[in-house]
C-alpha positions as a LaTeX table, in Angstrom:
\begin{tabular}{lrrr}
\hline
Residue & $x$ (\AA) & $y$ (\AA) & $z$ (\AA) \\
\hline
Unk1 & 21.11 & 4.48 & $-10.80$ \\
Unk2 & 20.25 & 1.35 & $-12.04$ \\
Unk3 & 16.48 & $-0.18$ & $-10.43$ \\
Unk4 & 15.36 & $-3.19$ & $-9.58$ \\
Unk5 & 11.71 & $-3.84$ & $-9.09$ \\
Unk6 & 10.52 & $-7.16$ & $-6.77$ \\
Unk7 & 7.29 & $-7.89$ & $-7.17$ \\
Unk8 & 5.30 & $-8.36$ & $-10.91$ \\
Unk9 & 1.93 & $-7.69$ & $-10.00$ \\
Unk10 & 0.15 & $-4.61$ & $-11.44$ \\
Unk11 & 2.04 & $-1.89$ & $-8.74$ \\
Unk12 & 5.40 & $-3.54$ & $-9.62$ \\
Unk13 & 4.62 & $-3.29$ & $-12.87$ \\
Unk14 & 3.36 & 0.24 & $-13.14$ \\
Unk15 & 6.28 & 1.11 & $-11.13$ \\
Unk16 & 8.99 & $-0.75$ & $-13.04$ \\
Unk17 & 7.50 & 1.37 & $-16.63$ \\
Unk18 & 7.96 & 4.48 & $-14.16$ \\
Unk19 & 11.24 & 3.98 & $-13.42$ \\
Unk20 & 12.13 & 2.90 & $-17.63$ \\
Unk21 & 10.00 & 6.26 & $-19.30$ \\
Unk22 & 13.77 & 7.53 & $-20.53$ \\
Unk23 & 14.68 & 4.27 & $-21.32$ \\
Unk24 & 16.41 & 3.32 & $-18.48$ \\
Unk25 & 16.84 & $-0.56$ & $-18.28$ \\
Unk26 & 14.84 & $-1.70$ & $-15.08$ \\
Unk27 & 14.74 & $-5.63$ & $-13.71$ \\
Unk28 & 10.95 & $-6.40$ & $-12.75$ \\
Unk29 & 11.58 & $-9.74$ & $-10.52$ \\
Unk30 & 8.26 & $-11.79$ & $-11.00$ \\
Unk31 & 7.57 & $-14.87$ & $-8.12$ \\
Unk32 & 5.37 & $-16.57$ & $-11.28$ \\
Unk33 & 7.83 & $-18.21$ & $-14.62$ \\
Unk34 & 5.11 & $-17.19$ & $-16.93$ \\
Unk35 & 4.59 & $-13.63$ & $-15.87$ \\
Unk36 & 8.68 & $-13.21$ & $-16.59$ \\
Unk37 & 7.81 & $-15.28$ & $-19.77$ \\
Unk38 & 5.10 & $-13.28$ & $-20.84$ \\
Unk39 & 6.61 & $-9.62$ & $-19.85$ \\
Unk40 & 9.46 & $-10.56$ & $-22.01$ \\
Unk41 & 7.73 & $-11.94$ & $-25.02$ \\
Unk42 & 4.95 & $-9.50$ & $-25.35$ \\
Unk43 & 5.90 & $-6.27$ & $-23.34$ \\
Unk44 & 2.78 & $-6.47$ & $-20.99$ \\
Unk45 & 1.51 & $-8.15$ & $-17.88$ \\
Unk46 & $-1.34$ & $-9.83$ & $-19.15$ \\
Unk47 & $-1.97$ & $-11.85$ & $-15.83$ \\
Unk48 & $-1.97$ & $-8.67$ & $-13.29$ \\
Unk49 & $-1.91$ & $-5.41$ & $-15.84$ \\
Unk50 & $-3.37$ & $-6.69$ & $-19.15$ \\
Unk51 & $-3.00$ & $-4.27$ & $-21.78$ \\
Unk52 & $-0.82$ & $-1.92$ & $-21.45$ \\
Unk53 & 2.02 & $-1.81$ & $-23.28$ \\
Unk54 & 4.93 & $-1.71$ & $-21.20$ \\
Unk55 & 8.66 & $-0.03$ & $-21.97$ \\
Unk56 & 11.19 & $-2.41$ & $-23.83$ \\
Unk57 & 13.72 & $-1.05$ & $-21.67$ \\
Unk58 & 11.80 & $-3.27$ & $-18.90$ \\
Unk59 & 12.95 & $-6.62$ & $-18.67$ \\
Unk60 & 11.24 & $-9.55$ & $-16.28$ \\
Unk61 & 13.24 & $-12.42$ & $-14.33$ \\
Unk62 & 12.24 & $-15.13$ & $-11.99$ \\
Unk63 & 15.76 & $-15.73$ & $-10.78$ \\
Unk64 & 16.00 & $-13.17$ & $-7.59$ \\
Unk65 & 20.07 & $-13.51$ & $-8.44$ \\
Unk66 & 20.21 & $-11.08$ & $-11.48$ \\
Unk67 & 19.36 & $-8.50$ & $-9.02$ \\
Unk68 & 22.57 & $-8.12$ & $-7.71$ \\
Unk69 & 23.88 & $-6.33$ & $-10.05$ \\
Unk70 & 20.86 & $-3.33$ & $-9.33$ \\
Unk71 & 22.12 & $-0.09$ & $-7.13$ \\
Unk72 & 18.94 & $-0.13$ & $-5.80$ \\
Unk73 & 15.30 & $-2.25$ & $-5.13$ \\
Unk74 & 11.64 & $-1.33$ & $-5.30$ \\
Unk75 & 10.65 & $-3.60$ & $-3.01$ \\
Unk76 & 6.52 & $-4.30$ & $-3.97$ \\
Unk77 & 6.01 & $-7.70$ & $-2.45$ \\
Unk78 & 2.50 & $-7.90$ & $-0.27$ \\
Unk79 & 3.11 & $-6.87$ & 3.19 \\
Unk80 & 2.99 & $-10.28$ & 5.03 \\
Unk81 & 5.69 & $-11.79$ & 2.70 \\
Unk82 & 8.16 & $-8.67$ & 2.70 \\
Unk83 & 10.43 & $-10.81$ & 5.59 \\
Unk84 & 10.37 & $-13.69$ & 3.20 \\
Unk85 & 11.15 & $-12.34$ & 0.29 \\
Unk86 & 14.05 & $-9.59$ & 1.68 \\
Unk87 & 15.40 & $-12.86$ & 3.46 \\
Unk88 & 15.80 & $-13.96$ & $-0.34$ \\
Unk89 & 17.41 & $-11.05$ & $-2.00$ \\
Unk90 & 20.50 & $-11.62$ & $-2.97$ \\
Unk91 & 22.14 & $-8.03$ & $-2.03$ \\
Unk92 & 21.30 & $-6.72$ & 1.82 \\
Unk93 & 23.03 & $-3.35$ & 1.67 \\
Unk94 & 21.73 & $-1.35$ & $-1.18$ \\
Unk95 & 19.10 & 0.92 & $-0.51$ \\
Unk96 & 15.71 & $-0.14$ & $-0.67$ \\
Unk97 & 12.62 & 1.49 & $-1.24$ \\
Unk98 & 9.31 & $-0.45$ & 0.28 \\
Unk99 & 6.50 & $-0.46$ & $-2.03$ \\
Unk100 & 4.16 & $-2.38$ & 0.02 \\
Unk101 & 1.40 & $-0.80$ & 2.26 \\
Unk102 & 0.47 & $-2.85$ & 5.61 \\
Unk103 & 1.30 & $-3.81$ & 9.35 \\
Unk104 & 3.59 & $-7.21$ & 9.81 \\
Unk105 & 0.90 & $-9.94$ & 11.40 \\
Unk106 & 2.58 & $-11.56$ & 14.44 \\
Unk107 & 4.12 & $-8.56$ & 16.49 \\
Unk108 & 2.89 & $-5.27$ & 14.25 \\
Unk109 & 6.00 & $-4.24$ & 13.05 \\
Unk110 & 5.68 & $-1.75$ & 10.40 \\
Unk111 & 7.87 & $-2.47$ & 6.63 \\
Unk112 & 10.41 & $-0.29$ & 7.51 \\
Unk113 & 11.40 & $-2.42$ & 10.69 \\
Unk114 & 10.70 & $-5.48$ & 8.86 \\
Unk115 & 13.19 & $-4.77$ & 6.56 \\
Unk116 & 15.72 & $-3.33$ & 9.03 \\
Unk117 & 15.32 & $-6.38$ & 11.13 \\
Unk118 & 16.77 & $-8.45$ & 7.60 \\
Unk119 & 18.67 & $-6.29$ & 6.13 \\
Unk120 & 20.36 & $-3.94$ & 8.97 \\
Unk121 & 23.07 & $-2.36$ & 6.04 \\
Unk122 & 20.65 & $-1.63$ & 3.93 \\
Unk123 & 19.62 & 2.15 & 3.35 \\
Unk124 & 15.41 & 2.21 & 3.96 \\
Unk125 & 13.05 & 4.60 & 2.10 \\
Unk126 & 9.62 & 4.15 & 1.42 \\
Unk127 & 7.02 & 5.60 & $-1.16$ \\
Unk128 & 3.40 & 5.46 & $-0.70$ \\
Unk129 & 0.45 & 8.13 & $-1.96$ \\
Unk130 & $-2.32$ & 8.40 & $-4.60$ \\
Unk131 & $-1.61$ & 5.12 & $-6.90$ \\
Unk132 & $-3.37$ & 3.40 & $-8.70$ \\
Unk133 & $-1.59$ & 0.73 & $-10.91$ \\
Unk134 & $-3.09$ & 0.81 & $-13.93$ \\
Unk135 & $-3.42$ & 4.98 & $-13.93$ \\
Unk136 & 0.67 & 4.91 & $-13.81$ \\
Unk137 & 1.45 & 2.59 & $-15.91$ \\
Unk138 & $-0.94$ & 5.01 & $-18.46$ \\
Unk139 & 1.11 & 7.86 & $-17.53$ \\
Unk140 & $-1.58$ & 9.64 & $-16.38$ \\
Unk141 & $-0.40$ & 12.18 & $-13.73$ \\
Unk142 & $-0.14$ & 11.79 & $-9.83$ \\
Unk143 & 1.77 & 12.83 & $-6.80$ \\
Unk144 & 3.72 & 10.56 & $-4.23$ \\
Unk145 & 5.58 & 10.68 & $-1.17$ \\
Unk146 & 9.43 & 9.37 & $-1.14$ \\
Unk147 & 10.19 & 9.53 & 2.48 \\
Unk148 & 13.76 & 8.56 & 3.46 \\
Unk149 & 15.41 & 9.56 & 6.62 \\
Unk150 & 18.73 & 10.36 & 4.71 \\
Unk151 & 18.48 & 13.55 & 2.43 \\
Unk152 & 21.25 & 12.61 & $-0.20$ \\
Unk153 & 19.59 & 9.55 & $-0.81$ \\
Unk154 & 15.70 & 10.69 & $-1.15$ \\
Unk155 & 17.35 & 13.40 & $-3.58$ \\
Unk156 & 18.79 & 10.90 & $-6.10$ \\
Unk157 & 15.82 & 8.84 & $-5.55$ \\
Unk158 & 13.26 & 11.46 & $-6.69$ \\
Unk159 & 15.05 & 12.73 & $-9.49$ \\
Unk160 & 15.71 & 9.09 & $-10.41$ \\
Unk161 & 11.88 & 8.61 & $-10.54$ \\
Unk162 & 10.19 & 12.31 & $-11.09$ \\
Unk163 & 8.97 & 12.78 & $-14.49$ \\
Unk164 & 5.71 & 15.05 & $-15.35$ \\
Unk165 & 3.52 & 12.82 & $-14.96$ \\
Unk166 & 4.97 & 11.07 & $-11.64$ \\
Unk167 & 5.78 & 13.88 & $-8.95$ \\
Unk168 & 7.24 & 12.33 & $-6.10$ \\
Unk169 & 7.62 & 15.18 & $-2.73$ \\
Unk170 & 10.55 & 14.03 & $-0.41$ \\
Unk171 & 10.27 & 13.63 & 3.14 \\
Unk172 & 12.32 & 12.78 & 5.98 \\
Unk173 & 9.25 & 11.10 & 8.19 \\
Unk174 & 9.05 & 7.42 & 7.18 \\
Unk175 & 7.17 & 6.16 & 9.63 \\
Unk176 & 4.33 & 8.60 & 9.17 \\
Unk177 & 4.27 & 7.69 & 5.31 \\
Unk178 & 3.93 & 4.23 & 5.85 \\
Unk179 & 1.01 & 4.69 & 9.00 \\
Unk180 & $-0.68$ & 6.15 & 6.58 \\
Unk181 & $-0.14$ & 3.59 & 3.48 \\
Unk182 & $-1.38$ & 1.15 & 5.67 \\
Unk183 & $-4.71$ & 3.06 & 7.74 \\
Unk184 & $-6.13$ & 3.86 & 4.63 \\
Unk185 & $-6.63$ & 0.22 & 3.81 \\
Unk186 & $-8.79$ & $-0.63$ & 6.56 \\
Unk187 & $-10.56$ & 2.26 & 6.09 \\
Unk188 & $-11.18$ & 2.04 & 2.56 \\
Unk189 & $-12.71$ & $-1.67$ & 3.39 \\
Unk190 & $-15.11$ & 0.60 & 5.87 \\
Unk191 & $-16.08$ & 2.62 & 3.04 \\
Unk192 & $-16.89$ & $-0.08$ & 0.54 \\
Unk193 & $-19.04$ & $-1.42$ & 3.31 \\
Unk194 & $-20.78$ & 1.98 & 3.15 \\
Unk195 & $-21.32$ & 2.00 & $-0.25$ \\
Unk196 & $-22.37$ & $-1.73$ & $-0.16$ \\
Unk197 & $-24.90$ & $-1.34$ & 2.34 \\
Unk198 & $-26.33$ & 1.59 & 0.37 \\
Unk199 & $-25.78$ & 4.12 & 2.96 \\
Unk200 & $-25.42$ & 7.03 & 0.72 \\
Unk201 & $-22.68$ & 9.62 & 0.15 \\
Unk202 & $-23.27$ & 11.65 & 3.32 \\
Unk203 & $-22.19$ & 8.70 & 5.56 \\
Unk204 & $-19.20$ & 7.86 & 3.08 \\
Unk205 & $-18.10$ & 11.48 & 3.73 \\
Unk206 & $-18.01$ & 11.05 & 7.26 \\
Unk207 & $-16.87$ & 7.77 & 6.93 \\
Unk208 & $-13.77$ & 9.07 & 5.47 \\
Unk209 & $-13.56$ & 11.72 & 8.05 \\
Unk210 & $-13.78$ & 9.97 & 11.19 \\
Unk211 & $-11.00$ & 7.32 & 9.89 \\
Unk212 & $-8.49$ & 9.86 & 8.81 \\
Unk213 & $-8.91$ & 10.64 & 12.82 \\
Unk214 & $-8.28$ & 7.42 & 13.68 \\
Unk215 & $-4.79$ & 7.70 & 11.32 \\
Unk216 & $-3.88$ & 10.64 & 12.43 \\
Unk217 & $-4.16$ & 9.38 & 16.25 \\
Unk218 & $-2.62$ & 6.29 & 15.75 \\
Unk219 & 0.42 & 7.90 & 13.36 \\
Unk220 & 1.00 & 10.78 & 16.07 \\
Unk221 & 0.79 & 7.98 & 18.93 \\
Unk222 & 3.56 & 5.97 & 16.67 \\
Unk223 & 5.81 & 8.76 & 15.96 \\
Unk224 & 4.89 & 10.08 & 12.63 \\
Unk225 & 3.98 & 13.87 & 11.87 \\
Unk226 & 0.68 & 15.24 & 11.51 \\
Unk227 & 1.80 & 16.87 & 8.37 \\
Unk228 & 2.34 & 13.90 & 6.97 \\
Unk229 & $-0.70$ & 11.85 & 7.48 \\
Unk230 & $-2.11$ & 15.47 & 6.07 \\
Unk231 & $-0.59$ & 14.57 & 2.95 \\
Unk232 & 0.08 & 12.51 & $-0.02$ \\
Unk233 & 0.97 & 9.01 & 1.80 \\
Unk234 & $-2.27$ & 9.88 & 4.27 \\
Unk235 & $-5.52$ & 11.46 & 3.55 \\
Unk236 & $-4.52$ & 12.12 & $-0.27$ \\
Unk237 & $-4.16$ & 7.87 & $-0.46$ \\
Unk238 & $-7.18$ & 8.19 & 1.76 \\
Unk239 & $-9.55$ & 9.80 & $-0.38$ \\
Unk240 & $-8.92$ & 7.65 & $-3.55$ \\
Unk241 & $-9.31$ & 4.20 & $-2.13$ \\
Unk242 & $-11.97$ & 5.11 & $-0.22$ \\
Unk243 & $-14.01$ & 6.16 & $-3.23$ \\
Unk244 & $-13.64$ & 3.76 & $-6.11$ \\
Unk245 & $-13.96$ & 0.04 & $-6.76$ \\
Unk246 & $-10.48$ & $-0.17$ & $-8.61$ \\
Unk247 & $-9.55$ & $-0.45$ & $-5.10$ \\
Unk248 & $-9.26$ & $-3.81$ & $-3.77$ \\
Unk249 & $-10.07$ & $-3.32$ & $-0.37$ \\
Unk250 & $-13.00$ & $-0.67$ & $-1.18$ \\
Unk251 & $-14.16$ & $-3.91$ & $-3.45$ \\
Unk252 & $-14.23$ & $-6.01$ & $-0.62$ \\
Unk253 & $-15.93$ & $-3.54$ & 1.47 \\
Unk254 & $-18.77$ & $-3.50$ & $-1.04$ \\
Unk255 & $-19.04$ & $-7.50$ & $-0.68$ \\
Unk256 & $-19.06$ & $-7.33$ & 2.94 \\
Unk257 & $-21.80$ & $-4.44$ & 2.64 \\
Unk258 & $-23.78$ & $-6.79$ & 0.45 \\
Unk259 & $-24.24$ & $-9.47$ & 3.11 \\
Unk260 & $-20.81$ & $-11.98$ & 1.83 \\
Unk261 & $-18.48$ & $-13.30$ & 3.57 \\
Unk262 & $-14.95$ & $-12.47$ & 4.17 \\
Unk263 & $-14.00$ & $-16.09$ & 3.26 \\
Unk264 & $-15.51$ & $-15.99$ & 0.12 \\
Unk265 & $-14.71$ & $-12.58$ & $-1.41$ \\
Unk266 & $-11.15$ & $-13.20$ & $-0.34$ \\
Unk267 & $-10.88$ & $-16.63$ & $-1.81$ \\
Unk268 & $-12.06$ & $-15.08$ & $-4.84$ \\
Unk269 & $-9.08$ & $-13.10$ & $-5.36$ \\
Unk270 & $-5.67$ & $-13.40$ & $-7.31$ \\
Unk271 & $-5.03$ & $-10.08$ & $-6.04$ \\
Unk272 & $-4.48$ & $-9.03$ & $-2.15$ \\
Unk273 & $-6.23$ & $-6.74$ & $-0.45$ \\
Unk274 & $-3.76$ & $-5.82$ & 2.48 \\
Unk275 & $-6.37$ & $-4.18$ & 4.35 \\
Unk276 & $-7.68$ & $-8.14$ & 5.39 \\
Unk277 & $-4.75$ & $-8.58$ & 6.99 \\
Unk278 & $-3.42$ & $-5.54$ & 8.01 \\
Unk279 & $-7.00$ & $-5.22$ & 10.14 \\
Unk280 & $-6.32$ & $-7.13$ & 12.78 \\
Unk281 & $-2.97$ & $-6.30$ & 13.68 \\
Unk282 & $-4.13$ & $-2.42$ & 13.49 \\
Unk283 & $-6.60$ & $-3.45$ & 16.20 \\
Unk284 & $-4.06$ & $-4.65$ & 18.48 \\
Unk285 & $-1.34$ & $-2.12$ & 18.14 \\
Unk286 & $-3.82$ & 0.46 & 18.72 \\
Unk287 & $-4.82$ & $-1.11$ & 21.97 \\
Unk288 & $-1.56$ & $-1.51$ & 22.88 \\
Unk289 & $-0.87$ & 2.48 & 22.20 \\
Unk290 & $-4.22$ & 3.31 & 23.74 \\
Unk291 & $-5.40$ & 4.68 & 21.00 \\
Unk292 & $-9.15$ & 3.97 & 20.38 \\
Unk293 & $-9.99$ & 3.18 & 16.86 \\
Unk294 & $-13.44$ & 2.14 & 16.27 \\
Unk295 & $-14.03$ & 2.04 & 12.64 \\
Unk296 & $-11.01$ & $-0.81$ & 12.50 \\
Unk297 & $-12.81$ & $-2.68$ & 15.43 \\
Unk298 & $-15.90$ & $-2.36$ & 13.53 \\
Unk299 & $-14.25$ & $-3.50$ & 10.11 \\
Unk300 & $-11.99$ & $-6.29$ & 12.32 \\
Unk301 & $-15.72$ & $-7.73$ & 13.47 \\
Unk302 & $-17.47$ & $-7.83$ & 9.55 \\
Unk303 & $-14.19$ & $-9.79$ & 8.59 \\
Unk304 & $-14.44$ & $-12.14$ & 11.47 \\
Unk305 & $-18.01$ & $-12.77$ & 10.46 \\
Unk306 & $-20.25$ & $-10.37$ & 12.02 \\
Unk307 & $-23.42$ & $-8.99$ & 10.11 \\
Unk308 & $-23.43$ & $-5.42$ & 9.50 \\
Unk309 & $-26.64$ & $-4.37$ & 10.65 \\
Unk310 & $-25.18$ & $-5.03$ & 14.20 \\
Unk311 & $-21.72$ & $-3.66$ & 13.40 \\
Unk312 & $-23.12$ & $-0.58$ & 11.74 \\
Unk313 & $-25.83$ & $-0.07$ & 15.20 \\
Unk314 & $-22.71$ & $-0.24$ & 17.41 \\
Unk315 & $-20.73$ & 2.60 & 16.06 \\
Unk316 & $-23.98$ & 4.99 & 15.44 \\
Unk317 & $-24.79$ & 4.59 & 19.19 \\
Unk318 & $-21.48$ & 5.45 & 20.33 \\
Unk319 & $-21.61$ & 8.12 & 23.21 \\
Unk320 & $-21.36$ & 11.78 & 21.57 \\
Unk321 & $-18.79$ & 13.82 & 21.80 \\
Unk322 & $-16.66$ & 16.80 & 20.37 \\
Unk323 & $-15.24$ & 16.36 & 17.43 \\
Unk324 & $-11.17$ & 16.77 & 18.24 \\
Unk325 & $-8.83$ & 14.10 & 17.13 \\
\hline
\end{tabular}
C-alpha cells in the first residue's frame, strides 16, 4: 500500500518516517516550496521538526497532483482547513485516514463528516492517541488508535503502519476516537492554565479528572463508546497533553495562566494549537446536546479575554455535587 502524507508540519512528518521505517517510499505533501525543498535536499524538516534525520525513502512535494498515484492519504492538515485542502486533492475515493484533531468552526461538524461531506467515495478512518511529533519521528515507542468502521480496511491499515515502536489498536468507533482527539485539546489549554497560575499538582490532577468527564459526556451524548474515550484516542491523549509543555495547547494554557493574552500567545505561533479554535465550537455543540461542560466554558472565557482570577472563582464555587459523569 503505497502512502501519501498531506500536511509537512512536525505530525506529518513524524508520520510520513512511520509509514517509510522498511523503506517504503511515502509522498509527504508540504503547503510551503521550501519545506519540499529542504526535506528533499537534506532529509529533515528543519522549519517544523529540525533535526531529525528523516528516511530517504521519504520524499516531499508541493504539487498536491503527484498524489494520485498514492492508494491511500494521511490526511494531517489543521482542523479548520481539512474542507479546503480535501476540496484540493486530486483523488476523492481512496481511503483516507484523518490525522487532524478538532471540531469544524461554523456548524461543529467533526473530520470525519467533513471529509464525507467532500469526498462521499472515499473510505474514512481516523488515528488519534498518545503522539507527540518529535517522540515518533525518534522511534521512541507509543500506542495509537486506528479506528475505521470497515474491518478489512483498518486491518491493512495497521499492519501497513505497526512496527515495535508504533502499536496502532483497531477500532470500529470513529466518532469516539476523534471526540476524544479533539476534548483533550481544550482541556489540555485548562491545564496549562493550572500550571501557569501556579496552582499546584493536586488541582492539575483534578483538572484532568473533571475534563475527561466532560469527554466522556459529550462523546457518549455524540455517539461514541465509553470504552473508547477510556482509551488511547481519549484519556491516554488526555494525560500527555495535559502534562507537558511540548504540547501546544498546554503551552498556551501556561501563557494564559501567566496573565497574556490569547491574541498575543497565538500570534506568536508558527504552529497551531487546535484547542483555540476547537474551544468555541465545543461550547456550542455541547449546549446544543445539553451536555454541560464547564471547564470549556471556563477555557472559552480566558480566550475571549477574561482574567483568570474570575474564571478560576467561578468554577470553584460551583454548587457541589456527586461525583458521577
Amino acid at each position: 500500500m503505497k502512502l501519501g502524507v498531506i500536511g509537512a508540519g512536525a505530525w506529518g512528518t513524524a508520520l510520513a518516517q512511520v509509514a517509510a521505517r522498511d523503506d517504503d517510499p511515502v509522498l509527504l505533501w508540504a503547503r510551503e516550496q521550501e519545506v519540499a525543498d529542504a526535506i528533499n535536499r537534506q532529509h529533515q524538516n528543519p522549519i517544523f521538526l529540525p533535526g531529525i534525520p528523516l528516511s530517504n525513502a521519504v520524499s516531499a512535494t508541493s504539487s498536491m497532483e503527484v498524489l494520485g498515484s498514492c492508494d491511500a492519504l494521511l490526511v494531517v492538515a489543521p482542523a479548520q482547513h481539512l474542507r479546503h485542502v480535501l476540496s484540493n486533492a486530486p483523488v476523492c475515493e481512496i481511503p483516507l485516514v484523518l490525522c487532524a484533531k478538532g471540531i469544524e468552526a461554523g456548524g461543529g461538524r467533526l473530520m470525519s463528516e467533513v471529509a464525507r461531506e467532500v469526498c462521499p467515495d472515499a473510505p474514512i478512518a481516523v488515528l488519534s492517541g498518545p503522539t507527540f511529533a518529535h517522540e515518533v519521528a525518534k522511534g521512541l515507542p507509543t500506542a495509537v488508535t486506528l479506528a475505521c468502521e470497515d474491518q478489512g480496511l483498518r486491518d491493512r491499515l495497521v499492519m501497513r503502519l505497526a512496527s515495535p515502536a508504533f502499536r496502532p489498536y483497531g477500532s470500529a468507533d470513529v466518532i469516539g476516537a476523534e471526540i476524544g482527539g479533539a476534548v483533550k485539546n481544550v482541556l489540555a489549554i485548562a491545564c496549562g492554565v493550572v500550571d501557569g497560575a501556579g496552582f499546584g499538582q493536586n488541582a492539575r490532577a483534578a483538572m484532568i479528572a473533571r475534563g475527561f468527564a466532560e469527554m466522556t459526556r459529550f462523546g457518549v451524548a455524540r455517539g461514541a463508546s465509553p470504552e473508547t474515550l477510556a482509551g488511547l484516542s481519549g484519556l491516554g491523549d488526555l494525560v500527555l497533553t495535559c502534562s507537558s509543555t511540548s504540547s501546544r495547547n498546554f503551552s498556551l494554557g501556561v501563557g494564559l495562566g501567566q496573565g497574556k493574552s490569547a491574541r498575543e500567545l497565538l500570534e506568536d505561533r508558527r504552529t497551531v494549537a487546535e484547542g483555540a479554535a476547537t474551544a468555541p465550537v465545543l461550547r456550542e455543540a455541547a449546549l446544543e446536546a445539553g451536555v454541560d461542560m464547564p471547564i470549556t466554558r471556563a477555557v472559552c472565557a480566558l480566550l475571549e479575554g477574561a482574567g483568570v482570577e474570575p474564571v478560576v472563582d467561578a468554577l470553584l464555587n460551583r454548587p457541589l455535587r456527586d461525583e458521577g459523569l
